[in-house]
C-alpha positions as CSV (number, residue, x, y, z in Angstrom):
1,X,213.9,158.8,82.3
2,X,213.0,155.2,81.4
3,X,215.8,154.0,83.5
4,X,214.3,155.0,86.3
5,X,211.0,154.0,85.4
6,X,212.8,150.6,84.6
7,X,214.2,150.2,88.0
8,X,211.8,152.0,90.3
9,X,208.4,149.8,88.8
10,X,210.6,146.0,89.9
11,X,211.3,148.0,93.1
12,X,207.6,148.7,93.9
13,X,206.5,145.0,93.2
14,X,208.9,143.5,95.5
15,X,207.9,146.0,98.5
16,X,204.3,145.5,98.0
17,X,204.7,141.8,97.1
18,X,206.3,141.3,100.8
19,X,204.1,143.2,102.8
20,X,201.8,140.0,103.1
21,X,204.9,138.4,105.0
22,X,204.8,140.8,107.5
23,X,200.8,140.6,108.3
24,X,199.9,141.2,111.6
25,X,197.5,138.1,111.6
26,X,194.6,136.7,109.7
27,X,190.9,136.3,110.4
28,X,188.3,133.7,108.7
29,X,184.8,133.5,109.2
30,X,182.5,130.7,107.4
31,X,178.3,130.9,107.0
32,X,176.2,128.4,106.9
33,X,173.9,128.9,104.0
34,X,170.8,126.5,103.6
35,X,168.1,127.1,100.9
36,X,164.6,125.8,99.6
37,X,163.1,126.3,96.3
38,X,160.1,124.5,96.2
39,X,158.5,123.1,92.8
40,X,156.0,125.7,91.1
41,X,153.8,123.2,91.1
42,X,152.9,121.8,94.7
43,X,154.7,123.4,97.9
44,X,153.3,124.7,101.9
45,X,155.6,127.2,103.0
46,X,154.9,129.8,105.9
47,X,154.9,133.4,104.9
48,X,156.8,133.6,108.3
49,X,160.3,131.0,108.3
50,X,160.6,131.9,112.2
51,X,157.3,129.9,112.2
52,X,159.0,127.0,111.9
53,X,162.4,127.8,112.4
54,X,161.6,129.2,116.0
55,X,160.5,128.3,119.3
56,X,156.7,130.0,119.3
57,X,155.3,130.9,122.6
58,X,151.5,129.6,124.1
59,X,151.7,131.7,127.8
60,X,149.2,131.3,129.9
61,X,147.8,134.9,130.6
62,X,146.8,135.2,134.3
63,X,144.2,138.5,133.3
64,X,142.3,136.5,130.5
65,X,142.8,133.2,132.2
66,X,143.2,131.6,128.2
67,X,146.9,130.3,126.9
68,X,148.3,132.6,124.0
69,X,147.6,130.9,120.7
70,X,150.0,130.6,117.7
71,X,148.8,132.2,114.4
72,X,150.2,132.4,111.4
73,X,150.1,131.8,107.6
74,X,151.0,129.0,105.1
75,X,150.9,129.4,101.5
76,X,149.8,126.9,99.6
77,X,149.2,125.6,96.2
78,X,148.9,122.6,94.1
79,X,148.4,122.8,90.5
80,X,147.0,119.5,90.1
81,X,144.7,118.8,92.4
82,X,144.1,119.6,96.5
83,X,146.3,119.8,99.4
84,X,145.2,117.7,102.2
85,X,147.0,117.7,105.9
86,X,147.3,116.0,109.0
87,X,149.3,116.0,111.9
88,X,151.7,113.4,112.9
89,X,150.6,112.7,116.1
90,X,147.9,114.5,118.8
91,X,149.6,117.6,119.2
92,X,150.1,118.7,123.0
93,X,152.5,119.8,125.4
94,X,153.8,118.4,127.9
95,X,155.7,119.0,131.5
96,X,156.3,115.9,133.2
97,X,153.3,113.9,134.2
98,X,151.3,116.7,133.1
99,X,150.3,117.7,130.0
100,X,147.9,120.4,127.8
101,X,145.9,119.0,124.9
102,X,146.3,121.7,121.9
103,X,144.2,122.0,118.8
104,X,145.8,122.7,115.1
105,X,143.6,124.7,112.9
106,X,144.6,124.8,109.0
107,X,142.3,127.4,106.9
108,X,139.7,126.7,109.4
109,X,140.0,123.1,109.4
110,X,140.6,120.8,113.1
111,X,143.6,118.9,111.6
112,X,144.0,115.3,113.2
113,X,146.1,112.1,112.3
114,X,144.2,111.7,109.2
115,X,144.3,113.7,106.7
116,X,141.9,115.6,104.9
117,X,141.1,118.2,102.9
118,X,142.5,121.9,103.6
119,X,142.7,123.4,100.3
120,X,140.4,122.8,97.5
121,X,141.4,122.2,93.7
122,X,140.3,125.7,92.4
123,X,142.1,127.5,95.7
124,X,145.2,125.6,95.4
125,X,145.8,126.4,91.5
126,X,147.0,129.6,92.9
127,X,149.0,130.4,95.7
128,X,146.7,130.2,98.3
129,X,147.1,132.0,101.5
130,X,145.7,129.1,104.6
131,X,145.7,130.8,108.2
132,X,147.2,128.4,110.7
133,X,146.4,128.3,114.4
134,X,147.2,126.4,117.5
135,X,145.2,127.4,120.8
136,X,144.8,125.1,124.0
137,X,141.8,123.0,124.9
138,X,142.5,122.8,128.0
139,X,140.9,126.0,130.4
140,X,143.2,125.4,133.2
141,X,146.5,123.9,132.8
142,X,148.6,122.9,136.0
143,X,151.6,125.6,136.6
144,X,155.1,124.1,134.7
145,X,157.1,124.7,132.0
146,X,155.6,122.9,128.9
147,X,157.6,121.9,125.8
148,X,156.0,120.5,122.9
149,X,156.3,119.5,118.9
150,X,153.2,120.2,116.4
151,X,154.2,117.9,113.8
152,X,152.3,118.3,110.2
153,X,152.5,117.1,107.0
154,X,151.1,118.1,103.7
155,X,150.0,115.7,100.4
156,X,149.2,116.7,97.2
157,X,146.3,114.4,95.9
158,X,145.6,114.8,92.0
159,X,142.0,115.7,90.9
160,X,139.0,113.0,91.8
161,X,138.4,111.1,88.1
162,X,134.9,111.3,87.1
């Protein structure tokens, strides 16, 4: 019997060992992986990545007359000190000569190209949750397709000395 254990097991090795040779063909696929892990101490990240990672929509709504805002949420914190914000520059859209002025709100504060305060010390020693929205000033744009970039940027300041 161990004979033809002994010749049988080399037998099975070499037929499964050449059944890669005769494949019928090969398929490869590669993802692309990118990742953020922001210090426990000071980060902004939206609750929401599509926020920032996709176009957002501001319609103009013929029944209501108003352009859709964008909303969302930003959490926040900064363990030694306040977060302040600004945008980079007047935020708008634009569609060839024309364009629509828009307004950036950050936890209820007009943000403009300088910064200021948006969260406090005591808020920001915590995740903070800061509501984020962008609405239209102007009441009645001229028809076009708009395109537009709303450009912010976040500072941690360290606590005032007394």
């Amino acid at each position: 019997m161990f004979k033809k254990f002994a010749i049988a097991a080399p037998l099975a090795l070499l037929a499964l060992g050449s059944s890669g040779a005769f494949a019928a063909g090969e398929a490869a696929h590669s993802i692309s992986i990118v990742a953020h892990v922001p210090t426990n101490g000071f980060y902004v990240v939206p609750t929401d990545p599509d926020l920032i990672s996709k176009d957002q929509r501001m319609d103009h709504n013929p029944g209501t007359g108003q352009m859709d805002e964008v909303k969302g949420f930003f959490d926040v914190r900064n363990n030694n000190g306040s977060v302040h914000a600004s945008v980079v520059t007047a935020p708008k859209l634009i569609s060839g000569a024309d364009t629509i002025d828009l307004k950036v709100e950050l936890n209820g504060k007009e943000l403009t190209t300088t910064p200021q305060m948006v969260v406090g010390e005591a808020e920001s020693d915590v995740n903070y949750r800061a509501a984020l929205r962008i609405s239209s000033t102007d009441a009645t744009p001229a028809p076009g397709d708009y395109t537009g970039v709303v450009a912010m940027v976040f500072d941690a300041v360290p606590p005032v000395a007394l």
